[in-house]
The first five atom37 places (N, CA, C, CB, O) and aatype in JSON, in Angstrom:
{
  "aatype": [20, 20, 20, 20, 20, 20, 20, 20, 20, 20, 20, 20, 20, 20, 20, 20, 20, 20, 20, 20, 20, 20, 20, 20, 20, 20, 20, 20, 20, 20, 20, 20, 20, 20, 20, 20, 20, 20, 20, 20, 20, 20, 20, 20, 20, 20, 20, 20, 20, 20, 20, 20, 20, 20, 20, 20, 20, 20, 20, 20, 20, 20, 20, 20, 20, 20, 20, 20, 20, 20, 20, 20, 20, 20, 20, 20, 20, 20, 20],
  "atom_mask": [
    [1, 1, 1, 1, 1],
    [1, 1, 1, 1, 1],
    [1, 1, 1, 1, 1],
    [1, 1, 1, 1, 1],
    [1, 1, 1, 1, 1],
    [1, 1, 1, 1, 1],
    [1, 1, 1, 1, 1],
    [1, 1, 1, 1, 1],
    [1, 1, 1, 1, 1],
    [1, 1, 1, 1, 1],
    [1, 1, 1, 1, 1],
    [1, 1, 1, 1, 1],
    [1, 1, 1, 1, 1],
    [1, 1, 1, 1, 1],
    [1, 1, 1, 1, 1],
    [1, 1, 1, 1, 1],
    [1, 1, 1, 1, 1],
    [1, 1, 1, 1, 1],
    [1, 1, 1, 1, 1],
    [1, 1, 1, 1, 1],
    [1, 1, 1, 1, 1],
    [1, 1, 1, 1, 1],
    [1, 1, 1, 1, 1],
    [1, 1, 1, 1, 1],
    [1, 1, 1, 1, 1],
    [1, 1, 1, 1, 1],
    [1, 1, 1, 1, 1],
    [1, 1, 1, 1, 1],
    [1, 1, 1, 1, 1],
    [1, 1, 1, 1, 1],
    [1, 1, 1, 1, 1],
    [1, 1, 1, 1, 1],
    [1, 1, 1, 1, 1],
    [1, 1, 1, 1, 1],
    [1, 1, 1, 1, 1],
    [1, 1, 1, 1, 1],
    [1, 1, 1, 1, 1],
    [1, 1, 1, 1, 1],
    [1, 1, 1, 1, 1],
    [1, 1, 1, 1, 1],
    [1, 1, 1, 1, 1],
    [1, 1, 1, 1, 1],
    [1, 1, 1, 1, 1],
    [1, 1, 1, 1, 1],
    [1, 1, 1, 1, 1],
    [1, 1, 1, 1, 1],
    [1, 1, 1, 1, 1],
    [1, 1, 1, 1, 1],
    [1, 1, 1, 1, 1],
    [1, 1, 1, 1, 1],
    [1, 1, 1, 1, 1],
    [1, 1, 1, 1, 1],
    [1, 1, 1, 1, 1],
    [1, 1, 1, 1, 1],
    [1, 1, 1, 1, 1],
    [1, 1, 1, 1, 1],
    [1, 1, 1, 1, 1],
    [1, 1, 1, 1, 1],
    [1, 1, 1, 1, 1],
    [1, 1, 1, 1, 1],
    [1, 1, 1, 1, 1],
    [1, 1, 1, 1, 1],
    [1, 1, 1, 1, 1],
    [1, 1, 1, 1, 1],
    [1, 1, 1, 1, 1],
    [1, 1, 1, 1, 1],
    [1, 1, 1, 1, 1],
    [1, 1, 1, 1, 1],
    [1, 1, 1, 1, 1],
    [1, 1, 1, 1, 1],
    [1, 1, 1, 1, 1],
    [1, 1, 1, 1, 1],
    [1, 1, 1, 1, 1],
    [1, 1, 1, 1, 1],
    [1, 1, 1, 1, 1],
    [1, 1, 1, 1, 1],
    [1, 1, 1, 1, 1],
    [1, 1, 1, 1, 1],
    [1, 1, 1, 1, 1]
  ],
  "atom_positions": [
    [[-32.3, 7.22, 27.99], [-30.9, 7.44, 28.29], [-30.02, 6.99, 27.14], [-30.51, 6.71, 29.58], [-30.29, 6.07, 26.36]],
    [[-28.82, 7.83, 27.13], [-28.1, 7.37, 25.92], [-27.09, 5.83, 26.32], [-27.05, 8.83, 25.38], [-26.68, 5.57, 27.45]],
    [[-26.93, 5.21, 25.42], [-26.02, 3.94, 25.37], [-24.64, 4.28, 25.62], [-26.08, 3.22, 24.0], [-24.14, 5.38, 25.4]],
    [[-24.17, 3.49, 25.99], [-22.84, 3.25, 26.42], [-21.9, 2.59, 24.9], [-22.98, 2.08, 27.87], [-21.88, 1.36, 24.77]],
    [[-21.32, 3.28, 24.07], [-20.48, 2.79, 22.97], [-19.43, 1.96, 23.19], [-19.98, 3.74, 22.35], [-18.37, 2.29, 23.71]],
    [[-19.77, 0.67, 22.71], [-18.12, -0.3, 22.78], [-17.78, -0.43, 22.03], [-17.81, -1.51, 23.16], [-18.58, -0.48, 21.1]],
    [[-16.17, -0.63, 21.65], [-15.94, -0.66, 20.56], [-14.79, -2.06, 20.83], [-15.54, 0.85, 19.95], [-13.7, -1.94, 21.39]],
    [[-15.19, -2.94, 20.44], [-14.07, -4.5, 20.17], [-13.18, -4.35, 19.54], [-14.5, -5.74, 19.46], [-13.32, -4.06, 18.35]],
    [[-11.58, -4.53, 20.3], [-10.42, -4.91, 19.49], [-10.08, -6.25, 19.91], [-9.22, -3.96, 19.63], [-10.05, -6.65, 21.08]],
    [[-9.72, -7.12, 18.49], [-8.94, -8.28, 18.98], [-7.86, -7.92, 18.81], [-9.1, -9.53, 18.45], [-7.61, -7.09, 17.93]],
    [[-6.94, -8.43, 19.56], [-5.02, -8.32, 19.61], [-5.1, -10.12, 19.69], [-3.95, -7.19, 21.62], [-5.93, -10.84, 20.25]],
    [[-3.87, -10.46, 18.85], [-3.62, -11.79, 18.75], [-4.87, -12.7, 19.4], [-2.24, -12.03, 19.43], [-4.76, -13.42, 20.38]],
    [[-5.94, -12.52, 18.71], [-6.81, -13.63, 19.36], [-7.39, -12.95, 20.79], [-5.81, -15.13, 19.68], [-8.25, -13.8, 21.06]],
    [[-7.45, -12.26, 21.56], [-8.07, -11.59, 22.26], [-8.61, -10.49, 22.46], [-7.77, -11.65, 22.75], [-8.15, -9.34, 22.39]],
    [[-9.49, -10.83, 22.69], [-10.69, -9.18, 22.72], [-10.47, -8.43, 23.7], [-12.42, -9.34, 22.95], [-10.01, -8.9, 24.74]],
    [[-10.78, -7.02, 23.55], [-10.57, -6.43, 24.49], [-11.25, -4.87, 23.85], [-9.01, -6.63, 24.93], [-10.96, -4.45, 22.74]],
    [[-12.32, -4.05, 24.93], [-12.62, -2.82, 24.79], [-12.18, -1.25, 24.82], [-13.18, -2.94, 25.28], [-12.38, -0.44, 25.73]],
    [[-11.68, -1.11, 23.87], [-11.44, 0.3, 23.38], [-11.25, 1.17, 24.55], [-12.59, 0.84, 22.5], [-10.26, 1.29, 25.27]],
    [[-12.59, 1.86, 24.6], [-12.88, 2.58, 25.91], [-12.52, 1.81, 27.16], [-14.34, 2.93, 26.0], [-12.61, 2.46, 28.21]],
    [[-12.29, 1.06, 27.23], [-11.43, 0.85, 28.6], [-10.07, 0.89, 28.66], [-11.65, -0.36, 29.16], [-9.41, 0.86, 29.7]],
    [[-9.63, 0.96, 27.54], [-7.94, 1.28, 27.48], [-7.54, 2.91, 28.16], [-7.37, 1.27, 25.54], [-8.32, 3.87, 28.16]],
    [[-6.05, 2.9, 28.75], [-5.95, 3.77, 28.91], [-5.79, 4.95, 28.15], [-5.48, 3.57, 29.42], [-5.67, 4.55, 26.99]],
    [[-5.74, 5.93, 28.16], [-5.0, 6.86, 27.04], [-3.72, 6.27, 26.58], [-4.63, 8.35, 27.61], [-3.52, 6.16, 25.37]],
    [[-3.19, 6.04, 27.11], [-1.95, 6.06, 26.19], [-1.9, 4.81, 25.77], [-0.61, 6.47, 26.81], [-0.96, 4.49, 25.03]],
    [[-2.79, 3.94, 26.1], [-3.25, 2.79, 25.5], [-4.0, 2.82, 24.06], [-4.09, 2.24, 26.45], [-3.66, 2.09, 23.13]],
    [[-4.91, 3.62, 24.01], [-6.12, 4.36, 22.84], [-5.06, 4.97, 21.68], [-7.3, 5.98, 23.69], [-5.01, 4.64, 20.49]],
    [[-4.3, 5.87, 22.34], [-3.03, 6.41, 21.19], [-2.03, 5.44, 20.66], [-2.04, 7.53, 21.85], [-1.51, 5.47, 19.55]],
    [[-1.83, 4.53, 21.64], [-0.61, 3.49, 20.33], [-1.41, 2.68, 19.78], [0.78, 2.33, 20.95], [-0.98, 1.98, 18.85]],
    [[-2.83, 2.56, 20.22], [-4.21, 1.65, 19.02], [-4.69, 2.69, 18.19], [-5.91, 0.91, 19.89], [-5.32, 2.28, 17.22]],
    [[-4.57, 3.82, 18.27], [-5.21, 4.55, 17.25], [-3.72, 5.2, 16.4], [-6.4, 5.82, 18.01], [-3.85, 6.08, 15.55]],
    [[-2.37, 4.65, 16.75], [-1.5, 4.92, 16.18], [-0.88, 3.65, 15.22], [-0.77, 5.47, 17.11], [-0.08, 3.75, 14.28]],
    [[-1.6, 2.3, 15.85], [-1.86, 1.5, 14.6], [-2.53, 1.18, 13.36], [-2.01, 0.92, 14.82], [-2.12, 0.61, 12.34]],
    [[-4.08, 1.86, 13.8], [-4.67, 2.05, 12.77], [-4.33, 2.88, 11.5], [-5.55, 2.36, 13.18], [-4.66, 2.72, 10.32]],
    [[-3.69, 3.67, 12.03], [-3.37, 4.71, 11.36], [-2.35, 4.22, 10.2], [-2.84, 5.74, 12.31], [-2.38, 4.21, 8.97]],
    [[-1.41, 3.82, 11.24], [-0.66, 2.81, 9.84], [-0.67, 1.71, 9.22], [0.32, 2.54, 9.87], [0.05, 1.42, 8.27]],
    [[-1.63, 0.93, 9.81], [-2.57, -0.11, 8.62], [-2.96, 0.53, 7.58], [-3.96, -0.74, 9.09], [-2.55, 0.05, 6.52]],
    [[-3.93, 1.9, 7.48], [-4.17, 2.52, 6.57], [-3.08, 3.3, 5.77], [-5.03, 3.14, 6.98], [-3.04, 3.46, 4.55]],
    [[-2.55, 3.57, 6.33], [-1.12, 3.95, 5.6], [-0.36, 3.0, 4.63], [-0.1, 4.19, 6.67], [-0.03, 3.25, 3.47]],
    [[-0.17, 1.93, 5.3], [0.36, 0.52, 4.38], [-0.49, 0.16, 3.63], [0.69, -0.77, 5.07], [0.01, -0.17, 2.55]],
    [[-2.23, -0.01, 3.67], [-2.47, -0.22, 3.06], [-2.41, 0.89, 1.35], [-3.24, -0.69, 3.79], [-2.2, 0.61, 0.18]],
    [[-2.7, 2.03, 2.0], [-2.98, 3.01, 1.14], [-1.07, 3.36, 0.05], [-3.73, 4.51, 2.38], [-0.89, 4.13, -0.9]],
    [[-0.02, 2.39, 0.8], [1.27, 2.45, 0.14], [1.05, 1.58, -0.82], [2.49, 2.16, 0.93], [1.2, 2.05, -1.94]],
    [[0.7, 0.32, -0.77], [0.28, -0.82, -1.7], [-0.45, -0.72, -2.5], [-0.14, -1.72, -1.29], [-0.34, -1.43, -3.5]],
    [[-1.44, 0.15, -2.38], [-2.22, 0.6, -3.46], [-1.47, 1.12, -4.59], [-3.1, 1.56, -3.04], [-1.46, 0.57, -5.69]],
    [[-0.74, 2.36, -4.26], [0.2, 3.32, -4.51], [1.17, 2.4, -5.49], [0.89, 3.96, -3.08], [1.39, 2.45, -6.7]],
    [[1.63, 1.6, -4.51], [2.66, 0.56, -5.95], [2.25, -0.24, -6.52], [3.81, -0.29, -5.73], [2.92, -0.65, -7.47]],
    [[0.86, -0.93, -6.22], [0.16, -1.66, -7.69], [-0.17, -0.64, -8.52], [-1.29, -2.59, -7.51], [-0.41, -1.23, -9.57]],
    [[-0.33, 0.46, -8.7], [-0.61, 1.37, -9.62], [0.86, 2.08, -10.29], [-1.59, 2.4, -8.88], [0.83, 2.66, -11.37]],
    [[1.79, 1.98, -9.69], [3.03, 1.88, -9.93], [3.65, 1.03, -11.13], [3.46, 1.51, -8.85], [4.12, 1.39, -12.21]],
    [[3.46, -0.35, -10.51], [3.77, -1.38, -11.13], [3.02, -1.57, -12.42], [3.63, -2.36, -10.31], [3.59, -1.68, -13.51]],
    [[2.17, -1.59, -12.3], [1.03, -1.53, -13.61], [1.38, -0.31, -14.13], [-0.72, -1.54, -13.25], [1.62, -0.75, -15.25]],
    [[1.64, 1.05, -14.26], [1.91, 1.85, -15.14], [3.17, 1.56, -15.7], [1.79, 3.03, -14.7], [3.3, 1.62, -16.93]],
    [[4.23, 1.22, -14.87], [5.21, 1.02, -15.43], [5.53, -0.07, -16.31], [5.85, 1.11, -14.68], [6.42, -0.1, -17.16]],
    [[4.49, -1.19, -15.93], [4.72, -2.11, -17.19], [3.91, -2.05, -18.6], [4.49, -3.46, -16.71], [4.23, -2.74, -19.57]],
    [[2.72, -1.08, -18.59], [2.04, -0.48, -19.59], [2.71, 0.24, -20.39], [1.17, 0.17, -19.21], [2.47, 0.33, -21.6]],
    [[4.06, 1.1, -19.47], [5.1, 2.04, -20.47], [6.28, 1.06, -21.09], [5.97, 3.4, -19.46], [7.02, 1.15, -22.07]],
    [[6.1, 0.18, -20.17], [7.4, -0.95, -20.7], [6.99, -1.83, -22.26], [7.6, -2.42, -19.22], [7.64, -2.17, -23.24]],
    [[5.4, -1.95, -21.77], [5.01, -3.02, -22.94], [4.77, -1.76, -24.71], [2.95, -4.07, -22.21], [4.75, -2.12, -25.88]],
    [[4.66, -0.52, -24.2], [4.6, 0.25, -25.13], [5.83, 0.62, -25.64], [3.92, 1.18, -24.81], [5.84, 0.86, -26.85]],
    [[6.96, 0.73, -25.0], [8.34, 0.65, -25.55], [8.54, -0.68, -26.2], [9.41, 0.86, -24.47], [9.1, -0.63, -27.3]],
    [[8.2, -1.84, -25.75], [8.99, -2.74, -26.83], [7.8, -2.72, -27.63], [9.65, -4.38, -26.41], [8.25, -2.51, -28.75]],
    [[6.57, -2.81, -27.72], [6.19, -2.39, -29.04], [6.9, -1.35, -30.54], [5.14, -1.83, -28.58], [7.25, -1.64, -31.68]],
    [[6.86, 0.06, -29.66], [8.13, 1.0, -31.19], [9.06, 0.28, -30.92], [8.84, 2.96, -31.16], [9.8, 0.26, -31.91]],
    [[9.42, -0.26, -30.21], [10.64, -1.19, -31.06], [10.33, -1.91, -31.72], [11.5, -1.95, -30.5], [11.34, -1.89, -32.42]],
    [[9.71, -2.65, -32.18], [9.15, -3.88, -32.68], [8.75, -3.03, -34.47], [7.51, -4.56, -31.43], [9.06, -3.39, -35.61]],
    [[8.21, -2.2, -34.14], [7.76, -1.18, -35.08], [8.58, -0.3, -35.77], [6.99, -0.44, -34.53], [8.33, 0.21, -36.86]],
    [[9.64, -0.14, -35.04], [10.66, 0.63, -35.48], [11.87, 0.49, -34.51], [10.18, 2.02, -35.62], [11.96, 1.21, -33.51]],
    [[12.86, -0.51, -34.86], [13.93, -1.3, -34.31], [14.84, 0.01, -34.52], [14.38, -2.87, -35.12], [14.69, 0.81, -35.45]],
    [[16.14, 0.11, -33.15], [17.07, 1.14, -34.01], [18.61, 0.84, -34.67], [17.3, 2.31, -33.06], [19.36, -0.12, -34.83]],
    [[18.59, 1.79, -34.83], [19.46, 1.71, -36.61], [21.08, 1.13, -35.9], [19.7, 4.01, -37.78], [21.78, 0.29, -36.47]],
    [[21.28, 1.49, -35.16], [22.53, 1.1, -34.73], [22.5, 0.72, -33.23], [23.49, 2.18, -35.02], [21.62, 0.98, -32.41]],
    [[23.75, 0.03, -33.03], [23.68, -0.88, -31.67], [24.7, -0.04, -30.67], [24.3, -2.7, -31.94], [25.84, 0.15, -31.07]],
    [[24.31, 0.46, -29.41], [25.18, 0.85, -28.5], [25.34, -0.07, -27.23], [24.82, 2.12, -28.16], [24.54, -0.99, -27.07]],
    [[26.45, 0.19, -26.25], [26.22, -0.49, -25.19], [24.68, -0.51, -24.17], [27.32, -0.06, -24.53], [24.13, 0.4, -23.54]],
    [[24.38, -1.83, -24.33], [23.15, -1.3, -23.47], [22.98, -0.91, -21.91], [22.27, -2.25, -23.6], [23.89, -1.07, -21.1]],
    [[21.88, -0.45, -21.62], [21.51, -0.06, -20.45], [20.12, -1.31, -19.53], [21.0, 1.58, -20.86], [18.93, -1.44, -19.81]],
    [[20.58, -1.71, -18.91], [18.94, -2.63, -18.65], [18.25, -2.06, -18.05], [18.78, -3.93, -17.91], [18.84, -1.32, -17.27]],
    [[16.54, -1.99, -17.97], [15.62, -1.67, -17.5], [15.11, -2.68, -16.61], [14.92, -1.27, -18.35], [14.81, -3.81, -16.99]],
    [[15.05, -2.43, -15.83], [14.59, -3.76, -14.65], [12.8, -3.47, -14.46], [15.65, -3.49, -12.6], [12.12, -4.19, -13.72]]
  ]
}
């Protein structure tokens, strides 16, 4: 005979089985997961962000460094 699948969620410190939730219980837990992976998969997204952008940053003040320019205007800051 086939097995019976459980699947364990803890919520704040308590366990509790999947398949015994109701439906509309299963959909706002499978509508969290969803955006754990989402957040996580956003964070990814801006450490790769962050790191390109400071790779383009550290390569700009390099040609500067290399080649300063000729005259001074009001500046603009780059944050």
């Amino acid at each position: 005979m086939g097995q019976d699948k459980k699947t364990p969620i803890t919520i704040d410190g308590k366990e509790y089985v999947f398949e015994d939730f109701s439906k509309e219980q299963q959909t706002m837990c499978n509508h969290c997961f969803d955006l754990d992976r989402k957040i996580d998969s956003a964070k990814f997204n801006l450490d790769q962000l962050l790191i390109g952008k400071q790779a383009f940053m550290d390569m700009l003040k390099k040609s500067l460094e290399d080649n300063p320019p000729a005259q001074t205007v009001e500046p603009i800051e780059i944050k």
